[in-house]
C-alpha positions as CSV (number, residue, x, y, z in Angstrom):
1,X,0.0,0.0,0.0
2,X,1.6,3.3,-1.2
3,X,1.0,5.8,2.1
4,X,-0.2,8.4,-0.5
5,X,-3.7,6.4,-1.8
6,X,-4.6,5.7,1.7
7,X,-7.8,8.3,2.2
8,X,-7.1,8.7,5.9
9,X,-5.4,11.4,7.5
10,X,-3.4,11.7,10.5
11,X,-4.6,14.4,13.6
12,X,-2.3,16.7,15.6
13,X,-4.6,16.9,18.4
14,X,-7.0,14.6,20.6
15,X,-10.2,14.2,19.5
16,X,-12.1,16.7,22.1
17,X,-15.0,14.4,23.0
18,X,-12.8,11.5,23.8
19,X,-10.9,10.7,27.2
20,X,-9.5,7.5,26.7
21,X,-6.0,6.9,25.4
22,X,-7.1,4.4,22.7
23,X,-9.8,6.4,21.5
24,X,-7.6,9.0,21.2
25,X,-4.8,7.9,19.6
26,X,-6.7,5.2,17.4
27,X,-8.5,8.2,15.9
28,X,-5.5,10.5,15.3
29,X,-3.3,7.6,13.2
30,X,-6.4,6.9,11.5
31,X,-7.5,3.6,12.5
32,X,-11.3,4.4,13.8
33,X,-13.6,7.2,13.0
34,X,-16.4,8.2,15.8
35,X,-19.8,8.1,14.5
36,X,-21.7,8.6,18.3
37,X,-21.1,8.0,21.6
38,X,-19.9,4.0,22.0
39,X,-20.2,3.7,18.2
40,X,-16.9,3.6,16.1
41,X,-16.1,3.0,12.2
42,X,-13.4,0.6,11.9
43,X,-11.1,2.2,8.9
44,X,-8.6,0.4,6.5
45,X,-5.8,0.5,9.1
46,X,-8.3,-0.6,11.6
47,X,-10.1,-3.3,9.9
48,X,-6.0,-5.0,9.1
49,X,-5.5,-4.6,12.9
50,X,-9.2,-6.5,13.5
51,X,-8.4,-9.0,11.2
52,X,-5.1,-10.0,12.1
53,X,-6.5,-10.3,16.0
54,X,-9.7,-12.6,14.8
55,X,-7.4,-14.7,12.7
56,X,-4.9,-15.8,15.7
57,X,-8.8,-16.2,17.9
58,X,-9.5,-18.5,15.0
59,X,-6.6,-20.7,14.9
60,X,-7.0,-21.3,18.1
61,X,-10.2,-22.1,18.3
62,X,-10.2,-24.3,14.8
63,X,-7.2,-26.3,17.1
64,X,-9.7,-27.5,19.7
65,X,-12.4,-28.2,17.3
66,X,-14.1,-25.1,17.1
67,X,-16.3,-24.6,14.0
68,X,-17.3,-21.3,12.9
69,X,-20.6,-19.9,12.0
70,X,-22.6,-16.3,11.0
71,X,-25.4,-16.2,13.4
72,X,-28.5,-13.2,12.6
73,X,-27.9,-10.2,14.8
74,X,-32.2,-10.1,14.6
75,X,-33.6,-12.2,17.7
76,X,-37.2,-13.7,17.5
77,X,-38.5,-12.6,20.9
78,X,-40.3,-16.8,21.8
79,X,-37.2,-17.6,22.1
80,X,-35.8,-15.4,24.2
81,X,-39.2,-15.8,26.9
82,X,-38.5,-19.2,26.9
83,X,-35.1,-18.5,29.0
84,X,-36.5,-15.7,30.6
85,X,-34.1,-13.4,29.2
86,X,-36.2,-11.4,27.4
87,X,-37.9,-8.9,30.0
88,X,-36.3,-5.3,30.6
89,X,-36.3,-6.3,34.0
90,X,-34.1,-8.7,33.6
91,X,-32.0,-7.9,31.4
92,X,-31.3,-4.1,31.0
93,X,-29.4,-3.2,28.2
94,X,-31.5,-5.0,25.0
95,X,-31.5,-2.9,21.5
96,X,-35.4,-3.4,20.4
97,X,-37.0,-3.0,17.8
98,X,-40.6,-3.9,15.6
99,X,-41.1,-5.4,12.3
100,X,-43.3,-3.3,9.6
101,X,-46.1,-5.6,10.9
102,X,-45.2,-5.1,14.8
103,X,-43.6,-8.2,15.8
104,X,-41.0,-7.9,18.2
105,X,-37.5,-8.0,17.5
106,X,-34.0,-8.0,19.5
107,X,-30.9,-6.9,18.4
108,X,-28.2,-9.8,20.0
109,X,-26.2,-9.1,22.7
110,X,-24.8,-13.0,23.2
111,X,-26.1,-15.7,21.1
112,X,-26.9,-18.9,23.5
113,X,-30.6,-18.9,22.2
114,X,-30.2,-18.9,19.0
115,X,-27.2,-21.4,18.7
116,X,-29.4,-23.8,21.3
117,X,-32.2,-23.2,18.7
118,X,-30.0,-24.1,15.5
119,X,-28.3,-27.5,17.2
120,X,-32.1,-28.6,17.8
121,X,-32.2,-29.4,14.2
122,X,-28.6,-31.5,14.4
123,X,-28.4,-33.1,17.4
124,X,-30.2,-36.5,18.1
125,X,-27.7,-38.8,19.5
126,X,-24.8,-39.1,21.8
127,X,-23.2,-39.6,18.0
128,X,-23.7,-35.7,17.4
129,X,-21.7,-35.0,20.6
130,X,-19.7,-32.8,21.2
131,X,-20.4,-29.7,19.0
132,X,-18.3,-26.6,19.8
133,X,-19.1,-23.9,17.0
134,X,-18.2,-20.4,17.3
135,X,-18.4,-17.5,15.5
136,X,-17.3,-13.8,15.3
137,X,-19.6,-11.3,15.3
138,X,-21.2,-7.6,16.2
139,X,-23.3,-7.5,19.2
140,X,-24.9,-4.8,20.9
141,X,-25.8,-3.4,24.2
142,X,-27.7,-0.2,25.1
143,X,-25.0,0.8,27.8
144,X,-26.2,3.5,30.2
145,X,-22.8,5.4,29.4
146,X,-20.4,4.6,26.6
147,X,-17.0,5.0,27.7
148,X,-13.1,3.7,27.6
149,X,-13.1,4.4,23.8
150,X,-13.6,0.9,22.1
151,X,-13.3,-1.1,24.9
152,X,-16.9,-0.7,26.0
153,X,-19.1,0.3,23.4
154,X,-22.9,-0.2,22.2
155,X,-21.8,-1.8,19.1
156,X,-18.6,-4.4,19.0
157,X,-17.1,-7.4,17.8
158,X,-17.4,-10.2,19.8
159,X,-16.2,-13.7,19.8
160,X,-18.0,-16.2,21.4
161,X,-18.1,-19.8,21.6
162,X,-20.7,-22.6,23.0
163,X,-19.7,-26.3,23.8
164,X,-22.3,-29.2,23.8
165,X,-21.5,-32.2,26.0
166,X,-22.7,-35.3,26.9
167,X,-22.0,-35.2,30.4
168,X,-20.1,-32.9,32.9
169,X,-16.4,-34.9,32.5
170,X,-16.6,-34.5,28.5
171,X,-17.7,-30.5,29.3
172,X,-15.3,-30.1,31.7
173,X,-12.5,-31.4,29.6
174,X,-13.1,-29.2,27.1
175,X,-12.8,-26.3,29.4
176,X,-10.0,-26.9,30.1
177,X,-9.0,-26.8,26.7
178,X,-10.4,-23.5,26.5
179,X,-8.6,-21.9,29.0
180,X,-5.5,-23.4,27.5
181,X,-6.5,-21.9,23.7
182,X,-7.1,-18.7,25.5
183,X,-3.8,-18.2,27.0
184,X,-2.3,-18.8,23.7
185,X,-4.3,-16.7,21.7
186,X,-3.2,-13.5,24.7
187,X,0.4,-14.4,24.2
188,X,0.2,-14.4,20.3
189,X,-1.3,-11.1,21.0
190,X,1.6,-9.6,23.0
191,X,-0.7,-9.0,26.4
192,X,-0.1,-12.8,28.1
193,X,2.2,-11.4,30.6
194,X,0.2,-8.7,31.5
195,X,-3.4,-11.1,31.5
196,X,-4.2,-13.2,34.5
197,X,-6.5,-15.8,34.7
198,X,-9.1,-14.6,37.4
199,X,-11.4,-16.2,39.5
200,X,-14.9,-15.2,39.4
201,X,-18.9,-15.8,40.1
202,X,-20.3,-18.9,38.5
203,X,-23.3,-17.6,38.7
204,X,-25.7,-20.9,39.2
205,X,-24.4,-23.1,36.9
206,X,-20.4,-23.3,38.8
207,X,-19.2,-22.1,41.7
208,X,-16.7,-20.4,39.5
209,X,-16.2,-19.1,36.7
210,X,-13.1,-17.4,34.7
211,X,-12.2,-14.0,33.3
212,X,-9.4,-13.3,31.6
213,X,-8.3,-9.8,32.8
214,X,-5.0,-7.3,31.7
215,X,-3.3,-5.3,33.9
216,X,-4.2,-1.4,32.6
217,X,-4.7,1.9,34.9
218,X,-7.5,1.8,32.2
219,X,-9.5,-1.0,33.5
220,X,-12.9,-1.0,35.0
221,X,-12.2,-3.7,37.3
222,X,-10.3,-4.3,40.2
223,X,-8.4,-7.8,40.8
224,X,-6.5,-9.0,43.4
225,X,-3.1,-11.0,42.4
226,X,-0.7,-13.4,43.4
227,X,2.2,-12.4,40.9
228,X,4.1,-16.0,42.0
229,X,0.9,-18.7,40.7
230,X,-0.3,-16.2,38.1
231,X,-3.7,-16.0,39.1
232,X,-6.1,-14.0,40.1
233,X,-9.7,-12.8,42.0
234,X,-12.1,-10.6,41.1
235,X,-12.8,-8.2,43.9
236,X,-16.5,-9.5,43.9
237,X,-15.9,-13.0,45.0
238,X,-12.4,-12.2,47.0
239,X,-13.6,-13.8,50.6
240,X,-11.9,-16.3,53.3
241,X,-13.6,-18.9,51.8
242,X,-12.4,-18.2,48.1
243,X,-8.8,-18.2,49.8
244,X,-9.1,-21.6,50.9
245,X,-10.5,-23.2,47.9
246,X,-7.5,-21.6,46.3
247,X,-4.7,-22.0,48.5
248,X,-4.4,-17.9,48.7
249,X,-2.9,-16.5,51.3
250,X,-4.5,-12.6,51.4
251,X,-1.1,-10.8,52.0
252,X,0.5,-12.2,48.7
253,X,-2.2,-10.7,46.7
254,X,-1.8,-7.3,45.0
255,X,-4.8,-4.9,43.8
256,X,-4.7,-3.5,40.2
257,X,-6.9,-2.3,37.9
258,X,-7.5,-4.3,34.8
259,X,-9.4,-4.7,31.6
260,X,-11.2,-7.9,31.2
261,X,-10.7,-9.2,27.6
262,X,-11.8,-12.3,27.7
263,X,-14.1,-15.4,29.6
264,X,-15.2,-18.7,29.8
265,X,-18.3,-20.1,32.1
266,X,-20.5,-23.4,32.4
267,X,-24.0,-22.9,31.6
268,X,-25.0,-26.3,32.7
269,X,-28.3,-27.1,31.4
270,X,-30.4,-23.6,31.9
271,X,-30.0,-23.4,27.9
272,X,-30.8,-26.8,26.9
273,X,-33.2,-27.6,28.4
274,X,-35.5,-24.6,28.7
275,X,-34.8,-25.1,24.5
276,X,-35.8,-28.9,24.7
277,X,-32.5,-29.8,23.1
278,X,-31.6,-33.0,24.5
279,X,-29.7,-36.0,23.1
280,X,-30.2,-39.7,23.2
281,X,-27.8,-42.0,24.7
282,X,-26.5,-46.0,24.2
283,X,-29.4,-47.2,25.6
284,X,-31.8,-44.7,23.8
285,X,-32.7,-42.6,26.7
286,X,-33.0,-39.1,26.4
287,X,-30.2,-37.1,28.2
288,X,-29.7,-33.6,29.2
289,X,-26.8,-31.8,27.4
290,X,-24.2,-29.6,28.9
291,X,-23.6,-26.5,27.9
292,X,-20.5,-23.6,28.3
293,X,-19.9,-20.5,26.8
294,X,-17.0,-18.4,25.7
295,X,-15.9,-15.2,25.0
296,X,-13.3,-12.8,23.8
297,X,-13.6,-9.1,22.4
298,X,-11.6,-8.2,19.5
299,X,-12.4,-4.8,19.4
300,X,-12.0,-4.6,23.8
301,X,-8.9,-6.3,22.9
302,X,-7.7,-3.8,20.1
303,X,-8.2,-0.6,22.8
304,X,-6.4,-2.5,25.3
305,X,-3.0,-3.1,23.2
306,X,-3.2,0.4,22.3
307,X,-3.4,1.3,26.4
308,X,-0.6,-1.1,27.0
309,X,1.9,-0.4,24.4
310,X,2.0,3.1,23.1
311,X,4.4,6.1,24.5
312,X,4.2,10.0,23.6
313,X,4.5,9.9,19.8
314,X,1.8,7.2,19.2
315,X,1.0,3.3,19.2
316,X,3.4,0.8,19.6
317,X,1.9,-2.8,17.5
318,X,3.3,-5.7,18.3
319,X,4.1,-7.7,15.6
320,X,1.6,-10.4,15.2
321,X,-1.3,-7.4,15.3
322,X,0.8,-4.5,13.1
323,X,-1.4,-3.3,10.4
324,X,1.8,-3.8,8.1
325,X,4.5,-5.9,8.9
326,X,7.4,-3.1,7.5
327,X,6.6,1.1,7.1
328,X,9.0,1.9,4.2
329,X,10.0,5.6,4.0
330,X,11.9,7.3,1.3
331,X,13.7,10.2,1.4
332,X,15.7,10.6,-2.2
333,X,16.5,13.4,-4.0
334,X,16.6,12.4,-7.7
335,X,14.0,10.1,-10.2
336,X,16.4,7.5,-10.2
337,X,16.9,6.9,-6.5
338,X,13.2,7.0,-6.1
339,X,13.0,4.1,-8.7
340,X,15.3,2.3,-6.7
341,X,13.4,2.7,-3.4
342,X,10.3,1.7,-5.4
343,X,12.0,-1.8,-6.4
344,X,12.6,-2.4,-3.0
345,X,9.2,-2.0,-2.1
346,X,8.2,-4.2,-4.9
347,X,10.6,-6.9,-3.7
348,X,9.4,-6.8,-0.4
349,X,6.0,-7.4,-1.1
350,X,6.7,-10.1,-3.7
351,X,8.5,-11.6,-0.9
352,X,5.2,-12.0,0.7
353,X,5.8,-8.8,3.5
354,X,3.2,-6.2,4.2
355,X,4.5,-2.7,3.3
356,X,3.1,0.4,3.7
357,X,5.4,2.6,1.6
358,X,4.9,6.5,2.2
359,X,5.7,7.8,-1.1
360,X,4.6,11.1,0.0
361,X,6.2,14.3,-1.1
362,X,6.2,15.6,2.6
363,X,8.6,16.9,5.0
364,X,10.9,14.7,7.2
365,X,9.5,15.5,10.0
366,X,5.8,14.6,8.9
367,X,6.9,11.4,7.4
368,X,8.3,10.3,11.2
369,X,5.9,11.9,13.4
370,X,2.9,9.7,11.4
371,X,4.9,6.8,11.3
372,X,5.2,7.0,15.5
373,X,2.0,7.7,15.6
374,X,0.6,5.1,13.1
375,X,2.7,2.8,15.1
376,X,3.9,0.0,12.4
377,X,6.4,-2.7,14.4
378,X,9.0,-2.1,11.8
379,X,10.1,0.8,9.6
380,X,12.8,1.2,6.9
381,X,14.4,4.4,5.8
382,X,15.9,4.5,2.4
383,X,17.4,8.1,1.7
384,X,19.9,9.4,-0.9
385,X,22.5,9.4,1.7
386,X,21.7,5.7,2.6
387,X,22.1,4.8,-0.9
388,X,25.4,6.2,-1.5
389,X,26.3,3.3,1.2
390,X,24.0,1.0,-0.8
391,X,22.3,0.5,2.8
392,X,19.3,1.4,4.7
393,X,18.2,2.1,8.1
394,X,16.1,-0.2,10.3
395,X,14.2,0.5,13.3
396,X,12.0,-1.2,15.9
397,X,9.2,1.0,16.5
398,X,9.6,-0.3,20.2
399,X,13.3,0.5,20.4
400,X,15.2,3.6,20.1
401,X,18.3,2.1,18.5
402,X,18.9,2.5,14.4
403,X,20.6,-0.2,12.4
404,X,22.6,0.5,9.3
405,X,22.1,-2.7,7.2
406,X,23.3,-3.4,3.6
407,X,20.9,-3.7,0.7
408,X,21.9,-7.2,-0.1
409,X,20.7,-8.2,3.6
410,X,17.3,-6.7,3.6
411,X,15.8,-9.9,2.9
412,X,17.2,-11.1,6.2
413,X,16.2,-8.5,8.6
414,X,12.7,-8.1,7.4
C-alpha cells in the first residue's frame, strides 16, 4: 500500500469528545472514525488490525475443534421468553426494535438462544456429541454510558463460543482446553504477561467461573493478584472462603486495575433444556446436554493493546497485530533513487511482506511523526545518503536504536 492512496489522514490533536487513550490515539493515526457515543467505524488500518486479531482467535479455536458460523444479529423474541431473558427487568441493556407488521424483535447481545435453537435441528444422539461452533460477530448493548473508547461500546465485535457435552467430565474437559486456547491466543497477541486468569462468580451453573483480565490503569475492574501462581480474583468474589479453595494467602495478593478481555463459564443445562435440546444415549434414553460459553472481544482487545503499548509519539503494534508488517520511507532526491526505493518496495511485497510505503512528497518530520503515531512494528528508511552506502536504516518502533544494514541483507532483517 503506497501511504499516498490511503484516504485517511493523520490528527495533531486529541479528539475533544474523547478521554480514553485508545480512543484518542486510534482516531489520530487513523485507524477508527467516531460516529456517536460507543459507536466507532473501523477504517482500512483498523479493519487490518481487526483481522489479524480474529485470525490468531480463529486458529486457536479451529485447534480445539471449534467450528465457525454467522449467526443473525435479529432475535425472534419466543425464544428469548423461553429462557426468561427477554424482559427489561431482567435484562437491562437490550437494542429493540418492531417489524413493519409489529412483531418484536431484539438486536443480539450474546447468542446462547439462538445457537441452542439451531443444534435442535442437528443433534439427536450421543453420535452428534460434542459440537463446539463459534463465531465472530457484532453485538450490541444499550449501555447506560459509553465510555473507555472501544473497549466498552454499544456496538462491538465479539467472539464467542458454546460447547455441547454429553456429560459434565466431557464438558469439563473441554474447558480446560479453553482456557489453555485462551492463553495462547493472549500471548500471540503480545498481552499474556500482562493477563491473568481470574477467578470469578459462577453464577448458578459453577461455583466459578473465569475471566481473563489485563493489567491497565485503564480498567474497570479491580483484581487481586498473586504475581508468583499467576492468578487472580475478582474483587467480587475475594472472601476467606475463596482463599481456601484456592490455597491464597491474602497478604501475597496485590490490587490492580484491569481490563477484562476475555471469559469462559458453564452454563449447565439452563440453555438446553428450557430449549428442549436433548440427546439420546446407548441405551436410547434421552439425556440432558451440557452447555458452556466463551468469550473474547476483538475490538476490547484492540483498545487495550493500544493502552498497553503506546508512549508519547503514538502506538506501539506488536508484531503479530501490526497493520503492516514493514513502514517503508523514502527520502531521495533524484527520479532515479526513487525508482530504486520503489524496487525495494516491490521486492518486499513479492517476498510475501506487508508494506506500507509513504511515497509522500512531505517533510521529514511529517513522514516520522505519522509513522510514530501510526505505530507499524517495523520501519525502513531509504534516503539518498543511505544509498550512497548501498544500505538502509532499520528501526524497531519499540526501540530507540537505528541499524545501518546493507541492501543485499534486507531480505534477512525483514
Amino acid at each position: 500500500m503506497k501511504q499516498s492512496k490511503i484516504f485517511t489522514k493523520t490528527i495533531k490533536e486529541n479528539p475533544a469528545d474523547e478521554v480514553s487513550k485508545n480512543a484518542q490515539l486510534l482516531i489520530r493515526a487513523g485507524f477508527i472514525n467516531k460516529q456517536m457515543a460507543g459507536v466507532y467505524n473501523l477504517l482500512p488500518l483498523g479493519l487490518r488490525v481487526i483481522n489479524k486479531i480474529n485470525n490468531i482467535i480463529r486458529d486457536e479455536m479451529d485447534k480445539i475443534g471449534g467450528q465457525e458460523l454467522f449467526m443473525t444479529t435479529l432475535q425472534n423474541k419466543d425464544l428469548w421468553e423461553k429462557t426468561d431473558r427477554w424482559s427489561d427487568d431482567v435484562v437491562d441493556n437490550w437494542f429493540k426494535t418492531k417489524l413493519k407488521n409489529n412483531t418484536e424483535l431484539g438486536l443480539a447481545f450474546t447468542h446462547e438462544e439462538a445457537i441452542t435453537n439451531i443444534l435442535k435441528n442437528y443433534i439427536k444422539s450421543y453420535k452428534d456429541l460434542p459440537v463446539y461452533p463459534y463465531q465472530i460477530q457484532t453485538k450490541f448493548r444499550n449501555e447506560l454510558r459509553a465510555k473507555s473508547g472501544i473497549m466498552r461500546g454499544r456496538e462491538f465485535l465479539m467472539k464467542d463460543m458454546y460447547s455441547f457435552s454429553k456429560d459434565v467430565k466431557e464438558h469439563e474437559d473441554f474447558y480446560e482446553k479453553s482456557k489453555q486456547a485462551y492463553k495462547n491466543i493472549f500471548d500471540r497477541l503480545g498481552i499474556g504477561e500482562k493477563t491473568f486468569l481470574t477467578f470469578a462468580s459462577g453464577g448458578s451453573f459453577s461455583k466459578y467461573s473465569h475471566e481473563f483480565q489485563t493489567l491497565s490503569d485503564a480498567g474497570e475492574d479491580t483484581i487481586f493478584v498473586d504475581y508468583k501462581k499467576k492468578i487472580a480474583i475478582n474483587k467480587e468474589v475475594l472472601n476467606d472462603e475463596v482463599l481456601v479453595d484456592l490455597n491464597l494467602d491474602k497478604k501475597d495478593l496485590k490490587e490492580e486495575k484491569a481490563i477484562e478481555v476475555g471469559n469462559i463459564f458453564s452454563l449447565g443445562t439452563k440453555f438446553s433444556n428450557a430449549l428442549d435440546l436433548k440427546y439420546t444415549d446407548e441405551n436410547g434414553e434421552n439425556k440432558e446436554i451440557i452447555m458452556g460459553s466463551y468469550g473474547i472481544g476483538p475490538s476490547r482487545i484492540m483498545g487495550t493493546i493500544v493502552e498497553l503499548f503506546s508512549d508519547e509519539n503514538g502506538i506501539i503494534w506488536p508484531e503479530t497485530v501490526s497493520p503492516f508488517n514493514v513502514h517503508l520511507i523514502s527520502f531521495c532526491k533524484t527520479d532515479e533513487e526513487e525508482n530504486r526505493v520503489k524496487k525495494i518496495y516491490e521486492l518486499l511485497e513479492q517476498k510475501g511482506l506487508e508494506v506500507l510505503y509513504d511515497d509522500r512528497d512531505v517533510r521529514a518530520g511529517e513522514k516520522f511523526a505519522d509513522s510514530d503515531l501510526i505505530g507499524i512494528s517495523k520501519r525502513i528508511v531509504i534516503s539518498s545518503k543511505t544509498l550512497e552506502k548501498e544500505s538502509f536504516e532499520l528501526k524497531n518502533r519499540n526501540e530507540k536504536d537505528i541499524k545501518i544494514i546493507k541492501l543485499t541483507e534486507i531480505e534477512k532483517y525483514v
